[in-house]
C-alpha positions in Angstrom: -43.5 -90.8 -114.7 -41.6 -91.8 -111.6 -39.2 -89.3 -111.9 -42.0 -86.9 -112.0 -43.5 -88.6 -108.7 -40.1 -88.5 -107.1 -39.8 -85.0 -108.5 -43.0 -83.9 -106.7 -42.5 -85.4 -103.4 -39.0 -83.8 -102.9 -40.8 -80.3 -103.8 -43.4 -81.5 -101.2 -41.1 -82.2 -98.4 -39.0 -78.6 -99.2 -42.1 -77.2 -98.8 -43.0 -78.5 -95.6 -39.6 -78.4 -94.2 -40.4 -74.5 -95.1 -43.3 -74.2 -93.5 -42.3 -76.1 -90.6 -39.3 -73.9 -90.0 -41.3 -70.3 -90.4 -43.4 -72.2 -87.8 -40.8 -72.7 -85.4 -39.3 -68.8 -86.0 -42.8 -67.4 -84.8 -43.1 -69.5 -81.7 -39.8 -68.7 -80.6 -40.3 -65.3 -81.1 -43.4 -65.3 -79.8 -42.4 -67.1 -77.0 -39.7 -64.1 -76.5 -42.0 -61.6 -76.5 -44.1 -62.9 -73.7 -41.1 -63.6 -71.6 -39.7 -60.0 -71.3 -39.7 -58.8 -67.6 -42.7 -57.0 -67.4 -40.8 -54.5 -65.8 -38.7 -53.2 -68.4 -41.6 -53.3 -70.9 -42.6 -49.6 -70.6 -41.1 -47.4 -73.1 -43.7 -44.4 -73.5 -43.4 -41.4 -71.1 -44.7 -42.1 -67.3 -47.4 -40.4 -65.9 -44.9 -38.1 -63.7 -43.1 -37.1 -66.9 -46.1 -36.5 -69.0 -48.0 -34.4 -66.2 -44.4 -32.5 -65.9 -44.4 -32.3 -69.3 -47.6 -30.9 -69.7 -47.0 -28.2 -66.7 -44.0 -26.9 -68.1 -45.4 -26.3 -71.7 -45.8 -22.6 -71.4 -44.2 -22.2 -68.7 -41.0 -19.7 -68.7 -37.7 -19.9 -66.3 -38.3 -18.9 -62.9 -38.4 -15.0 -61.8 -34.8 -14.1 -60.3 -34.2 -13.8 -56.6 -31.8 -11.2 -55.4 -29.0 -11.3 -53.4 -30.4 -9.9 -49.8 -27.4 -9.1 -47.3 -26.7 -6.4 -45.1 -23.0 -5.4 -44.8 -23.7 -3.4 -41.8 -25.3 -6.0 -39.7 -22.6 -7.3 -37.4 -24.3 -10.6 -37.1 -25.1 -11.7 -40.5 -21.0 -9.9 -41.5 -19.5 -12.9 -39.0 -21.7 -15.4 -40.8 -20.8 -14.0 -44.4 -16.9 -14.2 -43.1 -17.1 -17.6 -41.8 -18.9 -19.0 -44.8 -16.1 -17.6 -47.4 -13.2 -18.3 -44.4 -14.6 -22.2 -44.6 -14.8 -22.1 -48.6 -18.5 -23.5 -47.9 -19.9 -23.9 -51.3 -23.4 -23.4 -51.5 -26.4 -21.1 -51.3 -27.6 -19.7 -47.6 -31.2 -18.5 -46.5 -31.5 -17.5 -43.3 -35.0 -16.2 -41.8 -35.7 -14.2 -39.0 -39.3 -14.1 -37.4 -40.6 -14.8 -40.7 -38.1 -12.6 -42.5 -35.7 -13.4 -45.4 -32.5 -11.3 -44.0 -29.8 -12.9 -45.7 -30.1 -14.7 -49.1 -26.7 -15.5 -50.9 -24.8 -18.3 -53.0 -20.9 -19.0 -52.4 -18.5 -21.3 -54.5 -19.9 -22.5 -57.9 -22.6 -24.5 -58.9 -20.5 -26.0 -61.9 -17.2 -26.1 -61.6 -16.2 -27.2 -65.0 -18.4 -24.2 -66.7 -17.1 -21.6 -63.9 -20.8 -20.8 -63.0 -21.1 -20.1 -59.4 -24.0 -20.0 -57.0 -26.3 -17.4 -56.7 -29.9 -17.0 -54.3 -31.5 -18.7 -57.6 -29.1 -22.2 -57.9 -31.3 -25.3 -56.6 -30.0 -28.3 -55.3 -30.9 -31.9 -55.1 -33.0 -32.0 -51.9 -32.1 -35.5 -51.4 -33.9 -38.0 -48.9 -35.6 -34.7 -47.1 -38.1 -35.0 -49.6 -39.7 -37.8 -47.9 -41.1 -35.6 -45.6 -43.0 -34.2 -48.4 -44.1 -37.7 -49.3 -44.9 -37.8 -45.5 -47.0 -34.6 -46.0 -48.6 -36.5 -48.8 -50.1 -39.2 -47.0 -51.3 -37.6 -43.6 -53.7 -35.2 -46.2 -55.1 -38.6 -47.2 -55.1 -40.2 -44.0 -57.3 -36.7 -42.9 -59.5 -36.8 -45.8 -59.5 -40.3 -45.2 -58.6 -42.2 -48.5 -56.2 -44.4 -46.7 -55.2 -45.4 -43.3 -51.6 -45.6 -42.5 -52.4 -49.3 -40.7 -53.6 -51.0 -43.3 -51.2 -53.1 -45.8 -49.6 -52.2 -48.7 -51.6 -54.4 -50.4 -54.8 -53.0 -50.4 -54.3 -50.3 -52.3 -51.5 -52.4 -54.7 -53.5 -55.4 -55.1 -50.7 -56.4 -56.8 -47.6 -55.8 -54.1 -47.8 -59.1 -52.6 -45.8 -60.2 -49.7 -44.2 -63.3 -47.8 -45.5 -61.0 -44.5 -48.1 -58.1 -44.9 -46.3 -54.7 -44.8 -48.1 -51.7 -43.0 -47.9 -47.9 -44.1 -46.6 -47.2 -41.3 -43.9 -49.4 -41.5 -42.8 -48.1 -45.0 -43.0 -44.8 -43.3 -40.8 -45.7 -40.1 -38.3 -47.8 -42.7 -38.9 -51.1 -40.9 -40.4 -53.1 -43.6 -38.1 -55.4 -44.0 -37.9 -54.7 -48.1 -34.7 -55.5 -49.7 -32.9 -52.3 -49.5 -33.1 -50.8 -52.8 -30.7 -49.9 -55.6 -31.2 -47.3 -58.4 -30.6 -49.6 -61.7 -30.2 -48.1 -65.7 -32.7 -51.4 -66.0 -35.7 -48.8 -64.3 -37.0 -46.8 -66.7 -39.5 -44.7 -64.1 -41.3 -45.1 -61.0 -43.9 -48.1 -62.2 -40.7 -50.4 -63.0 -38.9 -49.4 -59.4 -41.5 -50.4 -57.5 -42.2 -53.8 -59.3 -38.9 -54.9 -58.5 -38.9 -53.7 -55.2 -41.9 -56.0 -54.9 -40.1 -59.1 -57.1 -37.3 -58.9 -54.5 -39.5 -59.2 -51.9 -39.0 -58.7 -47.8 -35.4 -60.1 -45.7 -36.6 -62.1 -43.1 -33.7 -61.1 -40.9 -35.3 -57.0 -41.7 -38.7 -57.4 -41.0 -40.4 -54.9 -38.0 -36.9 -53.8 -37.6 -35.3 -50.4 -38.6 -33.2 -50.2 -41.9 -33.5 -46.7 -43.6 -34.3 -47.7 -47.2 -35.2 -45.5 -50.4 -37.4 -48.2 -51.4 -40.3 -47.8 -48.5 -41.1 -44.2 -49.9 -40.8 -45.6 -53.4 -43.7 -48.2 -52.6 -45.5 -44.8 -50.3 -45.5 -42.6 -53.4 -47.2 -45.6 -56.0 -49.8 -45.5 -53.0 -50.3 -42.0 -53.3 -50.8 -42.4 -57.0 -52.9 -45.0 -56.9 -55.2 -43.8 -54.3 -55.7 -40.4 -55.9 -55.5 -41.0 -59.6 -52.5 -38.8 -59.8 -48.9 -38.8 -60.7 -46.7 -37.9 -58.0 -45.5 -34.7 -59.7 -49.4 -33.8 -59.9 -49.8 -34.3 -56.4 -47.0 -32.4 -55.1 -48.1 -28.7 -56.9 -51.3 -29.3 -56.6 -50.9 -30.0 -52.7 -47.8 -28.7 -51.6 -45.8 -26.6 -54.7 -48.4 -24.4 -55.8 -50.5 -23.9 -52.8 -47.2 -22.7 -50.9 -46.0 -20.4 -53.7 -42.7 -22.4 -54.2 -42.0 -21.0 -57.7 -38.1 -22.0 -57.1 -38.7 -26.1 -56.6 -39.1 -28.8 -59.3 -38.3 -32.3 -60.4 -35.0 -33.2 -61.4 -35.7 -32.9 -65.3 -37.9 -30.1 -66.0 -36.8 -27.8 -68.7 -37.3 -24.3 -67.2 -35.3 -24.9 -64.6 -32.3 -26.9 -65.9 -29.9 -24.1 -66.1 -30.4 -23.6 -62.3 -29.3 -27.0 -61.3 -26.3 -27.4 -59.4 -23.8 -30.2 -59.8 -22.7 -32.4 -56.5 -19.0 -32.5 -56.3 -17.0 -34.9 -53.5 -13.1 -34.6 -52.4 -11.7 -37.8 -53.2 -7.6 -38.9 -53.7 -7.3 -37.1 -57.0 -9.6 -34.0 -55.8 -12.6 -32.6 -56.6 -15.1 -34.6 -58.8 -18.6 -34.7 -60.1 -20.1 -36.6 -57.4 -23.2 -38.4 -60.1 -26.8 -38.5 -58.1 -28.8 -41.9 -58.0 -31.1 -42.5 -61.1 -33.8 -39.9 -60.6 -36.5 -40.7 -63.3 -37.2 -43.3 -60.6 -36.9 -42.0 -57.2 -40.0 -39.9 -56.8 -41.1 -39.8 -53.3 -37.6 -40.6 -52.5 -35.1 -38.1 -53.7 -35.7 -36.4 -56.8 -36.8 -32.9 -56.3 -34.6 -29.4 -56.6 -35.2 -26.5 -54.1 -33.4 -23.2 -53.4 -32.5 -22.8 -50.2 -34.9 -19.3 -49.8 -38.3 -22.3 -50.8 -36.6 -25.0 -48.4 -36.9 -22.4 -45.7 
């Protein structure tokens, strides 16, 4: 009979050693779970890529510009000369009073493949894309949605601040933000501009100039947050498509991929694939492709 009693209490006390421990497990991976950065959380498709997505569904490769030069032209024969004299590697556009006159590509747009430039290669645009974003914001400011004044905050309830930051000051690159790094940690847009916000403002920065990626970063959340719309959206729909620039997209949409051309630096060992920032998270920044013919 005792044995059986001891018996009993040894199963009991297995038992609740199991429980006990499955307990524990579940906190602590609970616990886990609710601790993850919120900014690496994300995993689905961003509103930029879906709408891109989307847009480029049915959508076949861009028609094919021709070469346009004129042999005969004295002036546009020196500039043709000097261009392949310099080994200049790139495509050229030049316009005269409102007039493509010369349109042609030099050197190659990948190297390692042997596929060289031509009127229809598009390259990374870089920081001159900003002025889009600028373009972006001065229609709201006309139709009124937001005023370039007024703080970041109160259209990102959520980008707070040791000091308030103007528009403006984003704009002009004197808002004092930590200047920003692309990271592989940044899935998209959303997850950039939280840290950019986590980091907060260098007291040593603020109301002074320090060109920073990050300000248009924070400018293009606004513009997506004020209209309802992904970035992407609002570019067509207000600049792309209304301007007929059928030879301009975002870094990664499939149509246009084999147009792409590769940045290459001189370094010691010579030439090499010069690798851009992370682009899935610089919209508004420095992620758009143009050919020179739609940049002009």
């Amino acid at each position: 009979m005792k044995f059986n009693k001891v018996k009993l209490v040894i199963h009991a006390c297995v038992l609740l050693f199991i429980i006990i421990s499955i307990a524990l497990i579940f906190h602590r991976l609970q616990t886990k779970t609710h601790s993850i950065d919120p900014i690496h959380k994300e995993t689905k498709l961003s509103d930029n890529e879906k709408y891109l997505v989307d847009r480029n569904k049915e959508k076949v490769a861009p028609s094919k510009l021709k070469e346009v030069y004129n042999s005969k032209d004295p002036k546009y024969k020196k500039i043709d000369k000097y261009l392949q004299s310099s080994l200049f590697n790139g495509s050229v556009a030049i316009y005269e009073n409102g007039k493509l006159k010369m349109s042609k590509g030099y050197g190659y747009q990948d190297f390692e493949k042997g596929i060289k430039n031509t009127p229809n290669t598009m390259f990374l645009i870089g920081s001159a894309q900003k002025f889009s974003t600028g373009l972006l914001l001065k229609q709201l400011e006309e139709e009124h949605k937001i005023n370039i004044n007024d703080p970041v905050s109160k259209y990102l309830p959520w980008f707070k601040t040791s000091k308030p930051i103007p528009l403006k000051d984003l704009m002009l690159h004197q808002s004092g933000l930590y200047k920003y790094k692309s990271s592989k940690d940044y899935k998209n847009l959303d997850q950039a501009v939280k840290a950019i916000q986590k980091r907060g403002i260098d007291p040593k920065k603020y109301k002074k100039h320090m060109y920073n990626d990050g300000n248009y970063l924070v400018l293009a959340k606004v513009i997506e947050e004020v209209t309802g719309k992904s970035y992407a959206e609002n570019y067509y729909t207000k600049i792309g498509d209304p301007l007929k620039l059928q030879h301009t997209a975002f870094y990664d949409e499939q149509p246009f991929k084999k147009y792409l051309a590769k940045g290459y630096a001189y370094n010691s060992t010579g030439l090499s694939f010069l690798r851009p920032n992370i682009l899935d998270q610089y919209y508004g920044a420095g992620n758009l492709y143009m050919t020179p013919t739609d940049m002009g």
